[in-house]
C-alpha positions as CSV (number, residue, x, y, z in Angstrom):
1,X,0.0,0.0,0.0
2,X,1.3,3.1,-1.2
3,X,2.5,6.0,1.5
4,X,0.7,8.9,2.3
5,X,3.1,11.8,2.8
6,X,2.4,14.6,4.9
7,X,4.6,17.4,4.3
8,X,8.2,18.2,3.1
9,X,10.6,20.2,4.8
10,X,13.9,21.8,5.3
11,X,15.5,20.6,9.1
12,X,16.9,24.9,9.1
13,X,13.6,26.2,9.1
14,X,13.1,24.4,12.6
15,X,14.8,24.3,16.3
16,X,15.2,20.6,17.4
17,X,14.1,20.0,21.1
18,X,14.7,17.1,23.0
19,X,16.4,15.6,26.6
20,X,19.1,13.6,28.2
21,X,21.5,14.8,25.9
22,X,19.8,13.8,22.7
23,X,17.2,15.3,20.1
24,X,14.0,13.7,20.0
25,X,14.0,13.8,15.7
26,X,17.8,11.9,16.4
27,X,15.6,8.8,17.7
28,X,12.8,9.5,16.3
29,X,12.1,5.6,15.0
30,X,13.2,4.4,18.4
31,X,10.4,6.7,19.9
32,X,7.7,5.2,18.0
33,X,9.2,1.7,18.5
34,X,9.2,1.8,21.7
35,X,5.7,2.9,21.8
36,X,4.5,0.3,19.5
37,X,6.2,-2.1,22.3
38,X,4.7,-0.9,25.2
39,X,1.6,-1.2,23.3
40,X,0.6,2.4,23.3
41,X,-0.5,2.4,19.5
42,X,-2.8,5.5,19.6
43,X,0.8,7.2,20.7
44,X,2.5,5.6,17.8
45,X,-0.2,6.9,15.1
46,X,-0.7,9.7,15.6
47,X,3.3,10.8,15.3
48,X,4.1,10.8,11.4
49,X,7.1,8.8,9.7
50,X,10.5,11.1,9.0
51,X,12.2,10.1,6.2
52,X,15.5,12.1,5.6
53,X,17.0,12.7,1.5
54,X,20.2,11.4,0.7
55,X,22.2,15.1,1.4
56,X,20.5,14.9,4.7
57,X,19.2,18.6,5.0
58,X,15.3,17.8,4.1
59,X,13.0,15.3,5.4
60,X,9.7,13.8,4.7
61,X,6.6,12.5,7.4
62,X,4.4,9.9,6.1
63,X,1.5,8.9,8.0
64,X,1.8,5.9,9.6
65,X,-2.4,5.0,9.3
66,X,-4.5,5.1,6.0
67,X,-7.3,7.5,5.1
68,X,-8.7,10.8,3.5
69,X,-6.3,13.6,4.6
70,X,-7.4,16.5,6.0
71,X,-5.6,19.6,7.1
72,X,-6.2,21.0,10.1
73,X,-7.1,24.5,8.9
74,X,-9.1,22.5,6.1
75,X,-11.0,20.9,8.9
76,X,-14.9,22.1,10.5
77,X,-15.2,22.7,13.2
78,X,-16.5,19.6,14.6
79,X,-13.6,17.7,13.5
80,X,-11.3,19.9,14.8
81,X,-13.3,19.7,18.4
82,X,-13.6,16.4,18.6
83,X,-9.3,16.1,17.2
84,X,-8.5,18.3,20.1
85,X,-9.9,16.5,22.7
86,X,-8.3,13.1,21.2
87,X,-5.1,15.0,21.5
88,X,-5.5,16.4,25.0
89,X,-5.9,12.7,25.8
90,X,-3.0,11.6,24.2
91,X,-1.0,15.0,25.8
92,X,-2.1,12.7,29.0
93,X,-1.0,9.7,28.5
94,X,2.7,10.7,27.4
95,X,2.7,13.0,30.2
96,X,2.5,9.9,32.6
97,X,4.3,7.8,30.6
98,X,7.2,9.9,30.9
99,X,7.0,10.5,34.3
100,X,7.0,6.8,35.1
101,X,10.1,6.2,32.9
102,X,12.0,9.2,34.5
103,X,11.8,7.7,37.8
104,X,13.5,4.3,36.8
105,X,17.0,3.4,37.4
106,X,17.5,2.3,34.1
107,X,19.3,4.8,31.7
108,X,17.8,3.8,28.9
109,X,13.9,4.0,30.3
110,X,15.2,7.6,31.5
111,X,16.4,8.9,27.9
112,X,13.1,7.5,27.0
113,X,11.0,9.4,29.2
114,X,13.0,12.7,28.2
115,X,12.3,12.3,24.8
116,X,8.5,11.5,25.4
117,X,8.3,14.8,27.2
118,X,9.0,17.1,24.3
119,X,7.8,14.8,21.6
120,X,4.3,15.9,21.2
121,X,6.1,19.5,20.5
122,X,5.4,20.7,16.8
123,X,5.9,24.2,15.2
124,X,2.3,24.8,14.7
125,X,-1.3,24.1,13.2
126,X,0.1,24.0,9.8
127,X,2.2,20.9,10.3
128,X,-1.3,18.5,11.8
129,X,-3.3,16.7,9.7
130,X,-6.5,14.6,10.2
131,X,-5.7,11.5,8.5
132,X,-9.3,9.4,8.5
133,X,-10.3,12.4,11.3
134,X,-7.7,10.9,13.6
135,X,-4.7,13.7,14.2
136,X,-1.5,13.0,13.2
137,X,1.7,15.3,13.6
138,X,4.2,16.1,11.1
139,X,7.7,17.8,12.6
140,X,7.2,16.8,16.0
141,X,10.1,17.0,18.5
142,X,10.6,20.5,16.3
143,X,9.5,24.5,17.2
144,X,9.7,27.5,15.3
145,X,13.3,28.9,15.4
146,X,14.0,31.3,18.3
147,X,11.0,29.9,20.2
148,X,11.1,27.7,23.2
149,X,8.7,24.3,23.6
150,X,5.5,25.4,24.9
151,X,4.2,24.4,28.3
152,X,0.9,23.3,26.3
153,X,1.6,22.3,23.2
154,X,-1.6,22.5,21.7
155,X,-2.2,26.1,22.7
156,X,-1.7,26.9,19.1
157,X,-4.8,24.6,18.2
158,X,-6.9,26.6,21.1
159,X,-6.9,30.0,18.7
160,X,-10.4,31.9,19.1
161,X,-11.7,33.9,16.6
162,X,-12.8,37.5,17.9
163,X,-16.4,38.2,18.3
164,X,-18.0,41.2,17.2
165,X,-19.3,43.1,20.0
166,X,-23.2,44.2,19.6
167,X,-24.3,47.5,21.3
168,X,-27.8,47.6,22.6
169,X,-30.0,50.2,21.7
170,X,-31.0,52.2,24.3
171,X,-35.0,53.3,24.0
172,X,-35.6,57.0,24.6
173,X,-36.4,57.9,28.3
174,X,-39.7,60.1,28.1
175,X,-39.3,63.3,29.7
176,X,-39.9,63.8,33.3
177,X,-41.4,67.1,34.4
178,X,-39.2,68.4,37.7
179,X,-41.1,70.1,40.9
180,X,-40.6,73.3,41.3
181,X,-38.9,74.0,44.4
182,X,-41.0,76.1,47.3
183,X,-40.4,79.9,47.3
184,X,-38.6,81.0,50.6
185,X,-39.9,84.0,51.7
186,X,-38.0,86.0,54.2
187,X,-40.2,88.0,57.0
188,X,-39.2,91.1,58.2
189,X,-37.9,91.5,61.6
190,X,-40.8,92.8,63.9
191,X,-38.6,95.6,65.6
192,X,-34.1,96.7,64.4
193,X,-31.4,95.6,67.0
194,X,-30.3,99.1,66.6
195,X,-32.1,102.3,66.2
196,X,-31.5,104.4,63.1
197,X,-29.9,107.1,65.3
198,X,-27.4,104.5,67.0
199,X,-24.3,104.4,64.7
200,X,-23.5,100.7,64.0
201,X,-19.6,100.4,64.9
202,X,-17.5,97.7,64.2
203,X,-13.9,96.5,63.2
204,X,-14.5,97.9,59.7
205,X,-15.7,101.3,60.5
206,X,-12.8,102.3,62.2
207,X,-12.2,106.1,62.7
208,X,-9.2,107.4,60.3
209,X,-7.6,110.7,60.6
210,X,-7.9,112.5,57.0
211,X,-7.8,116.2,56.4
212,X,-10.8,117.9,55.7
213,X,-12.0,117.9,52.2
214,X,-14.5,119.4,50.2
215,X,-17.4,117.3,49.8
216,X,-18.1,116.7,46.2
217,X,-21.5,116.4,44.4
218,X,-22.9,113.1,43.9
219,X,-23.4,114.3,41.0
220,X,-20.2,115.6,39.8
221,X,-18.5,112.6,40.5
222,X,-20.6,110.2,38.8
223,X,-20.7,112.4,35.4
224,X,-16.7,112.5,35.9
225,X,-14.8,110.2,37.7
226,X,-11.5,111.1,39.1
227,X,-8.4,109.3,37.0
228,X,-7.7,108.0,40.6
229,X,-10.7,107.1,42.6
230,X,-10.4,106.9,46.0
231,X,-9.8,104.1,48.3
232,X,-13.2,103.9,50.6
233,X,-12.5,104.4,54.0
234,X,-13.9,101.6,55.5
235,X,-11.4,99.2,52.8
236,X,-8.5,101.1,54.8
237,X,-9.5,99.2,57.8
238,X,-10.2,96.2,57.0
239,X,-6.2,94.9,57.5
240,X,-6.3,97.0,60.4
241,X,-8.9,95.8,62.2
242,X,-7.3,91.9,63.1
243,X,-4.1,94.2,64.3
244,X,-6.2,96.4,66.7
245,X,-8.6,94.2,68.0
246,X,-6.1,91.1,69.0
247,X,-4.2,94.7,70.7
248,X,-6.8,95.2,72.5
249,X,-7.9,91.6,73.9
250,X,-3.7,91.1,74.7
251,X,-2.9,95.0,76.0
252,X,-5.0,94.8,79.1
253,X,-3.4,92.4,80.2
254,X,0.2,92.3,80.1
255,X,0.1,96.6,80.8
256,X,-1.7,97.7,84.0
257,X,-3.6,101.1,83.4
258,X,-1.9,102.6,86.3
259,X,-0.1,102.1,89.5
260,X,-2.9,102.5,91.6
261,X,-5.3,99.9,89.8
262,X,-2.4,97.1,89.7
263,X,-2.5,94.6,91.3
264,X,0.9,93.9,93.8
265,X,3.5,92.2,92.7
266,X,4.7,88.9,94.0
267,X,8.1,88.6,95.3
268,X,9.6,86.5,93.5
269,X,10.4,82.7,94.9
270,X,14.0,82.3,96.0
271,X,15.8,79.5,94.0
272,X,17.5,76.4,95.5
273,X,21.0,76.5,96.3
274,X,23.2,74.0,94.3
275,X,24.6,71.9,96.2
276,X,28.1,72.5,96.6
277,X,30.7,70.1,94.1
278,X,34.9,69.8,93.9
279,X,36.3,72.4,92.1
280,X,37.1,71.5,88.2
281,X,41.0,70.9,88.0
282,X,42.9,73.1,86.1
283,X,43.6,72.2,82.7
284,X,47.7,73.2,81.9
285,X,48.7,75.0,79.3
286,X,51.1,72.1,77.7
287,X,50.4,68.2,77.6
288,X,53.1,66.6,79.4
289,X,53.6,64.4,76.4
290,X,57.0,62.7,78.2
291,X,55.1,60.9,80.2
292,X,52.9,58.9,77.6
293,X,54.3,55.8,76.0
294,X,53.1,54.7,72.7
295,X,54.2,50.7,71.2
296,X,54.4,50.6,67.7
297,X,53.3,47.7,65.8
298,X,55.0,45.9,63.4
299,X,53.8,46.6,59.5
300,X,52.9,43.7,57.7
301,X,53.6,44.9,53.8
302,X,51.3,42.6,51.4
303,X,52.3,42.3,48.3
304,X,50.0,43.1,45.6
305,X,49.4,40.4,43.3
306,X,48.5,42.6,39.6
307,X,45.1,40.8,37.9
308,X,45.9,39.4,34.7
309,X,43.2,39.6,32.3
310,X,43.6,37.4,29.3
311,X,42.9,38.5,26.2
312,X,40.5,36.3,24.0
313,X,42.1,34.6,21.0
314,X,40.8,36.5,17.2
315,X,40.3,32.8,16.3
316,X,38.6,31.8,19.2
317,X,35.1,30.4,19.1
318,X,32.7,33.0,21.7
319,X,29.6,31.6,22.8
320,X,27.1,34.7,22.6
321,X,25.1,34.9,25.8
322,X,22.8,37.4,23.7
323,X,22.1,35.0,21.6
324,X,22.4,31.6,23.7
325,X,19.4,33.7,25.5
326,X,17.0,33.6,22.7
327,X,18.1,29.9,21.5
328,X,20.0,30.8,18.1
329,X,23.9,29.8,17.2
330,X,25.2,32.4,14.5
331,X,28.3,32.2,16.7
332,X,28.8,28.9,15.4
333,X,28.4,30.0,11.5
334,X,31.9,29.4,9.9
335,X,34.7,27.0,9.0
336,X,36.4,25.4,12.1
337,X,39.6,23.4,12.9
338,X,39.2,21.3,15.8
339,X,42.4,20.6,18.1
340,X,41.8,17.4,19.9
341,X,44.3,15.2,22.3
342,X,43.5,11.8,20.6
343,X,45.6,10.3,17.9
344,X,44.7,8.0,15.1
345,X,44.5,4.2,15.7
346,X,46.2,3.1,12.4
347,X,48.5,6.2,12.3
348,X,49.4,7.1,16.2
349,X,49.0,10.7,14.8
350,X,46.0,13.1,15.5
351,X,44.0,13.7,12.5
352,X,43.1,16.8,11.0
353,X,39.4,17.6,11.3
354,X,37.8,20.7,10.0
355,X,33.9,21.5,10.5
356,X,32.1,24.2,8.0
357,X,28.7,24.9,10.0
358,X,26.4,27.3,8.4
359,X,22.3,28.0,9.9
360,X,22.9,24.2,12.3
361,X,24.0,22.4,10.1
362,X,27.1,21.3,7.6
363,X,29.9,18.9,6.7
364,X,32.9,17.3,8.6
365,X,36.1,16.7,7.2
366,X,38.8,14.5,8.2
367,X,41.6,14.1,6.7
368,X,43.6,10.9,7.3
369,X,47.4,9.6,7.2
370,X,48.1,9.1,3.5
371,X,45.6,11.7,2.2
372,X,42.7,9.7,2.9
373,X,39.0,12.1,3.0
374,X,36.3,11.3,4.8
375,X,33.6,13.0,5.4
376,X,30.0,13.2,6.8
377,X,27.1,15.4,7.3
378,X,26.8,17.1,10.4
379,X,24.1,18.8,12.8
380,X,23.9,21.5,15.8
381,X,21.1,23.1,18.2
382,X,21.0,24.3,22.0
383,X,20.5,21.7,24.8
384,X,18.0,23.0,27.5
385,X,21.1,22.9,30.5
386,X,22.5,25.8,28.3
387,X,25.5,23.4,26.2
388,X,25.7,23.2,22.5
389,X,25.5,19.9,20.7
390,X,27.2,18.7,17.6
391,X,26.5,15.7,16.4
392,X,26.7,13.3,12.9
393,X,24.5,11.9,11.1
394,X,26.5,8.1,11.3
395,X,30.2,8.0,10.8
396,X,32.3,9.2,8.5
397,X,32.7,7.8,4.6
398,X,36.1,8.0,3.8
399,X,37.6,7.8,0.0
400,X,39.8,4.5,0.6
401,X,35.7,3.0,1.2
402,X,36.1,2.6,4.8
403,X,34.1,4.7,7.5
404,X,35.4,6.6,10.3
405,X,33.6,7.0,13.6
406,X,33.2,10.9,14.6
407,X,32.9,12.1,18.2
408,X,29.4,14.1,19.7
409,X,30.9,17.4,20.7
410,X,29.4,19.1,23.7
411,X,30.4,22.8,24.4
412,X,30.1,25.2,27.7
413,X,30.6,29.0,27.7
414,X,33.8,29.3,30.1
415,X,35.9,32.5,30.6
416,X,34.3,35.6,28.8
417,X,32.1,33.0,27.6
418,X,35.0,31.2,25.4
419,X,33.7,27.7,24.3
420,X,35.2,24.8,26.7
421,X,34.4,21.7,24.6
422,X,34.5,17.9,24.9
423,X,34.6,15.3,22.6
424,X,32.6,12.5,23.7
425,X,33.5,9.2,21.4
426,X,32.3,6.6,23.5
427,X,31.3,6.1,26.9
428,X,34.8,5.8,28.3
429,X,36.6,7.9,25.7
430,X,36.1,11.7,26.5
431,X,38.5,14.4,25.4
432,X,39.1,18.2,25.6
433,X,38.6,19.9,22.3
434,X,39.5,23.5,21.0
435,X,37.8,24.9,17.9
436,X,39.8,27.5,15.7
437,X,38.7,29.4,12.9
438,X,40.1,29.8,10.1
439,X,37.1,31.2,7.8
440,X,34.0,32.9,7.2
């Protein structure tokens, strides 16, 4: 039965996630394996089939069931309802599975359950299909490049669409006819305070001495004002009135009218004696500075040790923490020599081993005693503990038709975040390694 394929494309459009030190597209077939062997099927299905082409830089994902295929944008609604909830379930199930294999002793069970954990990540709805209206997920163990794996990875399936707000109309109030307020109507006083004789006094009619003038006409002055009209008397007051009348509540009585009306005097009460101390000594004019005695302490001289800062090599490869930060390696882009402490096994000499790494990935090249080439395709991406990965895709082929094993290089921002690498060729065989560029 022929394959159904899913989608087609480049591994540098993507980021690679995974755990324990490996991607989960690196094991990709033994992730579904294993889930066809612990008889979670509805696991298996619904991950797609990756394929890789012979240069190793594209891949295809069949489906791994039969059917009508249906994008998920393609998709009504109800099939995408009923698809989401099938994957929510399946979101469950790995999640448990995973944590049930990360608690076991065994290594292997462990690598397993870190790969499960990321392996339902995808870059988004474009790369699900429903394939006989059961989901199945092209890409997976992949994100979008300069993302990070979403905590739910089927948020981007949970997109709602905007509704259009209404406005109510509101019906037109009829009009409401306010009460008049009551009239107040103010009575008039049966009988004045004062009579109209009494002059009414108070702190604003206070008496000013002017010089006499000549009364003008009422008249007169309102057919021609003065250029300068005059102050009222009573505004001339009005700052001295406060002045006067707090004189005349505090006057009274601090200064007695006169001798006769004051009232006596009271002697004054006799204060305590102070009880009677030694005199102060008398201070001299001159310390007698013979008499002290001062010990001197030895001085300890430290020696200052200068700080050395070492400058960073030109062809030195720098781990950007900028970009480490947002999960992207152009600090990587460039051809590499790599200086390793291990020597051939048919030689006894150390080979020469350059790596040209452009956007994650590119090609190794070794070059053997007796000008033999091999070479091999080769991979790179961010490991969640911060390290950078480089790995092969299979040994080396060399030109004299034999194949030679390449190490998985694992590299750690060290001093002003200079790479500090390790080759790693098997589980006992672990080397320091220094990369050196040498081009663009």
């Amino acid at each position: 039965m022929a394959k159904i394929l899913l989608r087609s494309g480049s591994l540098d459009d993507f980021q690679a996630v995974g755990g324990g030190g490996q991607t989960v597209f690196h094991l990709a077939l033994q992730v579904r394996e294993t889930l066809r062997l612990r008889k979670q099927l509805a696991l298996a299905d619904c991950l797609a089939i990756p394929q890789l082409n012979d240069e190793g830089d594209r891949v295809d994902w069949y489906s791994p069931i039969q059917g009508d295929v249906v994008s998920w944008k393609a998709a009504d609604e109800t099939l995408r309802t009923r698809a989401l909830h099938y994957l929510e379930g399946l979101q469950e199930s790995a999640r448990t599975l995973s944590k049930k294999c990360l608690q076991s002793d065994k290594t292997a069970q462990q690598l397993f359950g870190a790969l499960l954990e990321k392996s339902l990540q995808f870059p988004g709805e474009n790369h699900l299909f429903l394939v006989d209206g059961k989901p199945v997920i092209s890409f997976w163990g992949f994100v979008n490049l300069n993302e990070a794996a979403r905590e739910d990875t089927l948020d981007c399936l949970r997109y709602v669409e905007p509704q259009e707000m209404v406005v109510p109309e509101i019906a037109e109030l009829p009009a409401v006819e306010e009460p008049l307020a009551p009239a107040i109507v103010f009575q008039q006083a049966e009988a004045p305070l004062l009579s109209a004789d009494e002059p009414l006094i108070n702190a604003y009619t206070l008496p000013v001495d002017e010089p006499d003038e000549t009364p003008t006409p009422v008249e007169t002055v309102a057919a021609a004002p003065s250029p300068k009209a005059r102050r009222p008397r009573w505004m001339w007051g009005i700052p001295l009135a406060a002045a006067v009348a707090a004189l005349a509540i505090v006057v009274p009585l601090t200064i007695p009218t006169s001798q006769a009306e004051s009232e006596p005097v009271a002697e004054k009460a006799a204060m305590p004696e102070m009880p009677a101390t030694k005199p102060l000594p008398v201070l001299a004019a001159a310390l007698p500075l013979h008499q002290a005695s001062f010990k001197r302490e030895p001085v300890v001289e430290v020696e200052e040790k200068p700080v050395v800062i070492a400058a960073i090599p030109k062809d030195a490869m720098v781990m950007d923490a900028t970009q480490m930060r947002t999960g992207t390696t152009r600090f990587l882009n460039g051809t590499w020599r790599l200086q390793m402490d291990i020597s051939d096994a048919h030689s006894g000499k150390a080979p020469s081993l350059r790596y040209q790494i452009q956007n994650n990935k590119g090609t190794a090249r070794l070059v053997r005693e007796g000008n033999i080439i091999c070479k091999a395709a080769i991979f790179s991406g961010l490991h969640q503990n911060g390290e950078l990965m480089i790995k092969s895709r299979g040994n080396a082929q060399c030109s004299d038709g034999t194949r030679y094993p390449l190490p998985e290089i694992s590299c750690k921002p060290g001093n002003s975040n200079v790479a500090v690498c390790h080759a790693r060729f098997d589980a006992k065989t672990v080397v320091p390694l220094t990369f050196k560029k040498t081009g663009a």
